[in-house]
C-alpha positions, 0 to 999 in steps of 0.5 A: 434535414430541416433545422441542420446547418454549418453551425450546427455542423461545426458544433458538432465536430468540436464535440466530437474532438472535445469527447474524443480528447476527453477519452484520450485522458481517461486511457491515461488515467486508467494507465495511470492507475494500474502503475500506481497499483502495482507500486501499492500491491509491491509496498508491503512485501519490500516494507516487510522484506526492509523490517526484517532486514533490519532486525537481527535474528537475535531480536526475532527470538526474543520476539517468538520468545515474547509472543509465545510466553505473552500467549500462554500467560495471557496479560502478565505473560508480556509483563514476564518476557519484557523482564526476561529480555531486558535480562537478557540483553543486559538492560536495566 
């Protein structure tokens, strides 16, 4: 091989390690990755399992009661259900 020699040699293996720790940081990343998923996919079911955890039973009839009377009035049917739970619950 014309034109090949120990530099050539040497540059050649410093790339090779150069590729092959880059490869190693992109299997991290990739793991990485997939962790962070993970956490991202569980977010809305323990968000969702905290909120009704908060709310009372109480408080999600009013709301079925709100949802369902604002969908059968259409816009003033928020307006009534806002009154009736604000009668409801003693609140002036």
């Amino acid at each position: 091989m014309d034109g090949f020699n120990d530099d050539d040699r040497l540059r050649s293996i410093e790339t090779a390690a150069r590729i092959e720790a880059m490869s190693a940081r992109l299997d991290f990343l990739a793991r990485s990755q997939q962790v962070s998923l993970r956490r991202l996919r569980r977010l809305p079911d323990l968000t969702a399992t905290a909120i009704v955890a908060a709310v009372s039973k109480r408080v999600l009839i009013f709301l079925g009661i709100g949802i369902a009377l604002g969908s059968a009035l259409g816009g003033a049917g928020v307006e009534v259900a806002r009154k009736l739970v604000a009668i409801a619950l003693g609140v002036k």
